[in-house]
Each structure stands twice: as C-alpha cells, then as structure tokens.
C-alpha positions as CSV (number, residue, x, y, z in Angstrom):
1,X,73.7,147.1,49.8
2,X,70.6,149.4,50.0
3,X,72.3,152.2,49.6
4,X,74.6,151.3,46.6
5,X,71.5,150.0,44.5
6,X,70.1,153.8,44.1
7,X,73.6,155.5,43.8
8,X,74.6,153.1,41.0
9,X,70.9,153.8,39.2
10,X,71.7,157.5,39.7
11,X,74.9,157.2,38.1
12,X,73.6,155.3,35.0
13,X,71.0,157.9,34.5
14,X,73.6,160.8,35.0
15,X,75.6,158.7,32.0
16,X,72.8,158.6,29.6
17,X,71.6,162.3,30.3
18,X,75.2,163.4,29.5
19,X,75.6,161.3,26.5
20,X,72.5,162.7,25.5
21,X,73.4,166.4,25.4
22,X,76.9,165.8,24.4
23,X,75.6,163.7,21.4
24,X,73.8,166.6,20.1
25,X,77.0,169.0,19.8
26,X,79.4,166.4,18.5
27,X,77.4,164.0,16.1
28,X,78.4,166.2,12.9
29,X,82.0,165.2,13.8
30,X,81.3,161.9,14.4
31,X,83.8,159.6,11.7
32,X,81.2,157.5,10.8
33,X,79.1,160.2,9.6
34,X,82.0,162.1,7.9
35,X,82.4,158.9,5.8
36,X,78.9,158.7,5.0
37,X,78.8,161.9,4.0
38,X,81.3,161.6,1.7
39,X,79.6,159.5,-1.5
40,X,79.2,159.8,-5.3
41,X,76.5,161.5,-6.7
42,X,75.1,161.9,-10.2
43,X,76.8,164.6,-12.6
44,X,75.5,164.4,-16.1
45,X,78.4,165.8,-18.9
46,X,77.1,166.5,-22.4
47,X,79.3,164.3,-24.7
48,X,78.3,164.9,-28.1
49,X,76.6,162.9,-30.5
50,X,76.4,159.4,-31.4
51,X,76.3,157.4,-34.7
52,X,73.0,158.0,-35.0
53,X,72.8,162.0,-34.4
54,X,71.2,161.2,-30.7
55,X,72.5,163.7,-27.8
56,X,74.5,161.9,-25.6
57,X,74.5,163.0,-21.6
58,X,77.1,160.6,-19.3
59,X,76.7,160.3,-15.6
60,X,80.5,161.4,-15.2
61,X,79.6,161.0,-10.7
62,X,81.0,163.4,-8.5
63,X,82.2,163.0,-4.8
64,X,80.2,165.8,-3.0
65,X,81.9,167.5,-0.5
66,X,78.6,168.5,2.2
67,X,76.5,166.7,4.5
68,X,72.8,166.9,3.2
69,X,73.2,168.1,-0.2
70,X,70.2,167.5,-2.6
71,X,70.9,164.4,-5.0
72,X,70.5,165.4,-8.7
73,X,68.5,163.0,-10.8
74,X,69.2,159.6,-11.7
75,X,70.6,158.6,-15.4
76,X,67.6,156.6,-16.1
77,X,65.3,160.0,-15.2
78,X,67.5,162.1,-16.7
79,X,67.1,160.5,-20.1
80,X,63.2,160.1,-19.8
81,X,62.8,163.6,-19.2
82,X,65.2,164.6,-22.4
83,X,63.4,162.3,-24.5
84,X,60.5,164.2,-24.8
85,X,62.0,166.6,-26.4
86,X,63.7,167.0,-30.2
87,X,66.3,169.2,-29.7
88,X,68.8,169.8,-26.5
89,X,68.1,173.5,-26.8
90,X,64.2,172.9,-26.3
91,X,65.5,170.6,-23.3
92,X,67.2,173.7,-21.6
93,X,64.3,176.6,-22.5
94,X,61.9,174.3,-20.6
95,X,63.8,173.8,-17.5
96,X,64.1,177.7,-17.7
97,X,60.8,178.0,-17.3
98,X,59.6,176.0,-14.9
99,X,58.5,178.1,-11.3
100,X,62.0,177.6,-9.4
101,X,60.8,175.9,-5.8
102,X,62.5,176.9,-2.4
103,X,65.8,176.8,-2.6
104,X,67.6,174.2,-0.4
105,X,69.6,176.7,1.6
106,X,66.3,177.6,3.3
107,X,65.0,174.2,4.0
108,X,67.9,172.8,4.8
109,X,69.9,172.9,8.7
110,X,73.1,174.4,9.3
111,X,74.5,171.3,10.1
112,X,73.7,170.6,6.1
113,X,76.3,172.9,4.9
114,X,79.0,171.5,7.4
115,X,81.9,169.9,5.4
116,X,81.8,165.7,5.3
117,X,85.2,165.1,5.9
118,X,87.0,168.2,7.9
119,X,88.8,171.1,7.5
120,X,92.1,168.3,7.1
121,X,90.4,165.6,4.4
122,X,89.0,166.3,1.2
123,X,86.2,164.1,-0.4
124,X,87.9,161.8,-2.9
125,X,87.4,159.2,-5.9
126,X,88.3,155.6,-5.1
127,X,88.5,154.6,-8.2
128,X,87.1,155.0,-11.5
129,X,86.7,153.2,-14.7
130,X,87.5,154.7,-18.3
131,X,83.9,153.6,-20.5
132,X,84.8,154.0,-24.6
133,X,82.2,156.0,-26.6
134,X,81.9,155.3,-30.3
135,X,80.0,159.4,-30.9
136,X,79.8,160.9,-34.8
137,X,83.2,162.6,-34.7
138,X,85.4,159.2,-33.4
139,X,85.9,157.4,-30.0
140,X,85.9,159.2,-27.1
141,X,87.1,158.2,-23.5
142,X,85.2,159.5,-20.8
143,X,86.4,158.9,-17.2
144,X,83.7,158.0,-14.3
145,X,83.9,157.8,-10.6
146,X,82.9,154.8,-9.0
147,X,83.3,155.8,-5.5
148,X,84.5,158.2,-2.5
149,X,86.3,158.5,0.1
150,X,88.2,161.2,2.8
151,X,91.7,161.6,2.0
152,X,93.8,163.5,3.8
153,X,95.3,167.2,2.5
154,X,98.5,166.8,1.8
155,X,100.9,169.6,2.6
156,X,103.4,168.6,-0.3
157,X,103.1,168.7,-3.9
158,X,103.7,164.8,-4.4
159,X,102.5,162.1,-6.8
160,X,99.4,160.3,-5.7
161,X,98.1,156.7,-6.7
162,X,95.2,157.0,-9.4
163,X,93.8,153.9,-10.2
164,X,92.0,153.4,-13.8
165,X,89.8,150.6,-14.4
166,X,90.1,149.8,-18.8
167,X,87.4,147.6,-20.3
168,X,85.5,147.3,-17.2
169,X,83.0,144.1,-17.5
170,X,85.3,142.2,-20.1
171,X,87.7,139.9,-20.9
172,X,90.1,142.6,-21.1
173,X,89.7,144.0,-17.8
174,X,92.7,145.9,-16.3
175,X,93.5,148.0,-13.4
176,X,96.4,150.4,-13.8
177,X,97.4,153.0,-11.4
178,X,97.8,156.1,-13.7
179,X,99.0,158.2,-11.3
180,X,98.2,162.1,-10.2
181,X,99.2,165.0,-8.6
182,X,98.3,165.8,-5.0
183,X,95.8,169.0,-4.0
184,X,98.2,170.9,-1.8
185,X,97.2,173.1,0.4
186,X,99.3,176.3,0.8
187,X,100.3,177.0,-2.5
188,X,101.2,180.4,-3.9
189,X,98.5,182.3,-5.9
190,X,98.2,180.9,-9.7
191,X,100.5,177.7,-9.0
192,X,98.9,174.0,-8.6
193,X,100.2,171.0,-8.0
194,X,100.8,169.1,-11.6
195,X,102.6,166.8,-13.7
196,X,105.8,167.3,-15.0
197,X,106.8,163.4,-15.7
198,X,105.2,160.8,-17.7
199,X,105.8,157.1,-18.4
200,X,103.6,154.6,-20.4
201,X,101.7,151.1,-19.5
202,X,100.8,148.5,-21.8
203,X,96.9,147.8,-22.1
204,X,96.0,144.2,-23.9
205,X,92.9,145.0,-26.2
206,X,91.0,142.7,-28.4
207,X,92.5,144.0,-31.4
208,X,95.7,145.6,-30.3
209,X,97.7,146.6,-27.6
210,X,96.8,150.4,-26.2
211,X,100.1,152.9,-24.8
212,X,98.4,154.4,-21.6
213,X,100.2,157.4,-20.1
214,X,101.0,157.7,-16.4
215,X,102.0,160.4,-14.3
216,X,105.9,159.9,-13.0
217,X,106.3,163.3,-11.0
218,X,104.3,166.6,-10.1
219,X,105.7,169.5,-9.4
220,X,103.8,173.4,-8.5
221,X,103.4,175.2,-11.4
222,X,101.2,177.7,-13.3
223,X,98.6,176.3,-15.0
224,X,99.7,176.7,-18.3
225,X,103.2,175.5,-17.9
226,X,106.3,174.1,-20.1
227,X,107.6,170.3,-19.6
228,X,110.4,168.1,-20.2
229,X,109.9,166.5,-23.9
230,X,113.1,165.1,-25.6
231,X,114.0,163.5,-28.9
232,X,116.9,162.3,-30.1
233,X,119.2,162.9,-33.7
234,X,122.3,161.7,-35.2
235,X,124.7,163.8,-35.5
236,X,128.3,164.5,-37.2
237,X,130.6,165.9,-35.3
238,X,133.8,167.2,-37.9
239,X,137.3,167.1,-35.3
240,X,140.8,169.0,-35.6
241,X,142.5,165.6,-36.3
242,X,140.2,165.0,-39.5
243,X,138.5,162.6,-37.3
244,X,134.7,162.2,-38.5
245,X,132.4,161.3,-35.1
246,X,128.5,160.0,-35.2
247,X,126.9,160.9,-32.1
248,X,123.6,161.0,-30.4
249,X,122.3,164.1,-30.1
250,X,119.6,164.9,-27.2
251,X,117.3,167.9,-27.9
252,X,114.8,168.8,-25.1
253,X,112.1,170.2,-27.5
254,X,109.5,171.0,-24.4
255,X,105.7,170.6,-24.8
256,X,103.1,173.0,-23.5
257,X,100.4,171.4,-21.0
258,X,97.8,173.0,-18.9
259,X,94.7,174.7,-20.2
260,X,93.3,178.1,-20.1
261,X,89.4,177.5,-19.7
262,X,86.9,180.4,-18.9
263,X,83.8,180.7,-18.0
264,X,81.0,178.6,-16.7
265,X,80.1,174.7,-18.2
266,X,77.1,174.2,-16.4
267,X,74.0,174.0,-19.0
268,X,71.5,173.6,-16.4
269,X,71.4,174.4,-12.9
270,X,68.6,173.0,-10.1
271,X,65.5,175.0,-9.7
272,X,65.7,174.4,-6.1
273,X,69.9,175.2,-5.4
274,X,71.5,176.7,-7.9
275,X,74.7,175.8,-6.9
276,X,73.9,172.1,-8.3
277,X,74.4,171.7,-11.7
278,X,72.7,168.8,-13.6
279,X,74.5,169.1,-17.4
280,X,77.6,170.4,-17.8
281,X,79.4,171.3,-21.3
282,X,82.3,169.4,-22.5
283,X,85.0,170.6,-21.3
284,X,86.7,173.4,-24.0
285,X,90.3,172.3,-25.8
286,X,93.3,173.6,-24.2
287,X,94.3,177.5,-25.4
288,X,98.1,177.1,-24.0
289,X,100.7,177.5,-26.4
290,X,104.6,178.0,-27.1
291,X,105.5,181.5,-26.7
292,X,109.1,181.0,-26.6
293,X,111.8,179.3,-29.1
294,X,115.3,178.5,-29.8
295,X,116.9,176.8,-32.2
296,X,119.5,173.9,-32.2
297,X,121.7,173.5,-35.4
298,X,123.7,170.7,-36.0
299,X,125.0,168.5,-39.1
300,X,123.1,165.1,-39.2
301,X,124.7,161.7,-40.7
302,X,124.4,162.8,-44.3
303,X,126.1,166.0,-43.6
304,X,123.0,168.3,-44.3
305,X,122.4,171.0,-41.7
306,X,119.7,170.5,-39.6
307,X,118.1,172.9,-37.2
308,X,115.2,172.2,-34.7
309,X,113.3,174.4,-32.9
310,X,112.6,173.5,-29.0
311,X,109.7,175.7,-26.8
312,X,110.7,177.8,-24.1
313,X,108.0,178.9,-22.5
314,X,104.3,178.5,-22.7
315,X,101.2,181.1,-22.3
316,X,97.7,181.2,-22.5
317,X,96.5,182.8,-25.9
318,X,94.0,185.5,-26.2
C-alpha cells in the first residue's frame, strides 16, 4: 500500500507535465478554437446616397478566415468618426494622413496568421438577411452576414443551401433557401463553380407579392459565361398536304451572366494592417456581354415572318 501511494502520485504528475507540453503544440488545432476563430466581423460597403443626400456606409460583416486578426471598427464608431466631416472625400484625405502605427504583422504571433478552420474547411456565412434601402436613385437590396461557421471544401462543383432572411424583424418575415454554388477546390485556371439554373420563390409583402430567384444548378465555368434562357412563340407550320399547323416554338435565346470587375474597391485601408479594409466601393456593374448571335426565322400565327436573334457566346468587353 506504501508503495503504490507514491507511484500513482508520480504518474498523475507525469500526466499533467505531458498534457502540459503537448497542449502547447496542439492548441491552435484544437476544434473549439477553430470554431471560435471563425466569426463575423465588421466590413463597412459604401452604398450611395439617401433621400436626403447623406452618405450611406452598411456593415455588409465578413467571416474572417485567421485566428487573431484585428477587428475593424464598430458601425456606431464608424459613423461618429464620418460625421465630422462634410464630404466623403475629406473623410478619406484624413485617414491618409494620420501617422500609420505598427502594423499587426509585427505585433502579432505566428500562431495569429494560422488559418481558423484548416487546410479542409473554409470560414462560412450561416445565414444572412437581405435589409431594403430606400437611397436617391431607388431601392437597393443589400445582403448582410449574420454569422459563421467552418464548412467543409467541397471537391465537386455542386449546389449549396443559401439561406436568405426577407423583412427581417416584421410581420413579413421569411426564410428562403436561395441557393449557391459550392467553392471547389481543384478547378482549372479561369473556371469557378457557378450557376447555370434558376427557379423562382414567392415572397408575401405588405403591398405585393415579390418573385425571388434561386439557384437550381451550378456548373464550372468561366466567369463571364452564357446560360440557358428560353422563350416561347407560335408558330405556322405550312405542310405538303395543304395542312395549316400552329405550334409552339421553343427558342433558347441565352443570357450572359458573370462579371468582369478590375481593380481594387477598398476606399480605406487600416493604418495598422493594411490588408484590412474598412470601406469598400460598390461593387462596379457587370461588363459581360453577347459576342455571338444567330438567328431563328419562322412564320408566326398571322403569317408574318419573324426572326429572333439568340446569344452564343458571351465576353468580357474592353
């Protein structure tokens, strides 16, 4: 018994010495912390203007991808600062100006920089919520992440659920899952995973009932790429008997999606990293366009030629 009291306290202390320095080279891999980790943080987008010719800035979130990144200011902050001054431009000069502190890379660890959710997951929205603007040129729609999570890398170019919360905080208050296309890994250069197929849900709205378009089907393609888009005519069809036929006619016209975008967005980077940005631009209109055409002629119910054109291909314009 004597001897079996200090062999079983040497053992204990051999367990927590070994805990000990194990702990210390796998805590960054630890799950918990991964999901920690992985967490919205503020990302400002410059909207426009309102009604009432005041700059508007929305905190769009972002799901940030590193352990121990700097936060960026909160909306409430953000908006204090700006409105001291009368312009956005005088906004931007004196942010230029200020004396840049030490940058983050030189304060912060190694273990700062590791990734949050592994080389296999990718930090993730769990949802988001589409907020309605009323701005001086219409309404705008502006999407906004309302959490994170790892998701696993898909080797596939698949559909993925994407659920879209409409007049959040109302009566009107629907959850639809508008779909998306998965980030594959492995792709070829200049191809992405994106959506070929669409179908519609019905959104009930105070004054009327909205169409929202959902993704159906993703396939890799370049990113300015042609899809399916077909429309239907009447047509007359004149046979060898004399016989006069009416007929639906399907046309696949095609439509042009993707985008083209160069350049940088950000309007203001962080004194102390630069690789945070705090305002970004909106995000530029779409430069892909048809660059092929054929033509399908037929003779409609009035028996009046009709010819319509359909795209072939798409490309991004100069």
């Amino acid at each position: 018994m004597d001897i079996q009291q200090p062999f079983l306290l040497f053992l204990c202390v051999l367990h927590l010495t070994l805990m000990g320095v194990l702990s210390k080279h796998i805590d960054h891999r630890n799950l918990f912390t991964q999901r920690v980790c992985c967490k919205r943080q503020s990302h400002f987008v410059y909207i426009g203007q309102d009604i009432l010719g005041s700059h508007i800035s929305v905190d769009v979130g972002m799901c940030r991808s590193h352990c121990g990144a700097p936060t960026t200011p909160s909306y409430e902050a953000g908006k204090q600062q700006y409105s001291k001054y009368s312009s956005m431009l005088d906004f931007l000069k004196s942010k230029k100006t200020r004396t840049r502190g030490p940058t983050a890379s030189q304060s912060a660890g190694p273990l700062n920089h590791l990734p949050s959710c592994g080389v296999t997951q990718v930090c993730e929205p769990t949802g988001m919520r589409v907020d309605r603007l009323l701005l001086f040129e219409g309404p705008r729609e502006v999407e906004v992440i309302e959490d994170c999570h790892c998701e696993i890398k898909l080797a596939q170019c698949i559909r993925v659920p994407g659920l879209r919360t409409y007049f959040s905080e109302t009566p009107y208050e629907t959850v639809i899952d508008v779909g998306g296309c998965s980030q594959s890994k492995g792709s070829p250069d200049g191809f992405s995973c994106v959506p070929t197929k669409f179908e519609s849900a019905l959104v009930e709205t105070p004054n009327e009932v909205d169409l929202i378009q959902t993704v159906a089907a993703c396939e890799l393609k370049e990113s300015c790429y042609r899809v399916r888009y077909v429309e239907y005519y009447y047509e007359t069809v004149h046979h060898a008997e004399g016989i006069k036929e009416e007929k639906l006619k399907e046309v696949d016209v095609g439509r042009c999606l993707g985008s083209c975008t160069t350049g940088n967005r950000c309007l203001l980077r962080s004194p102390s990293d630069p690789e945070i940005c705090h305002l970004w631009s909106e995000r530029q209109s779409s430069s892909c366009v048809p660059q092929g055409y054929e033509s399908h002629s037929f003779v409609n119910q009035y028996g009046q030629i009709r010819t319509i054109l359909s795209i072939t291909s798409c490309h991004c314009r100069n």
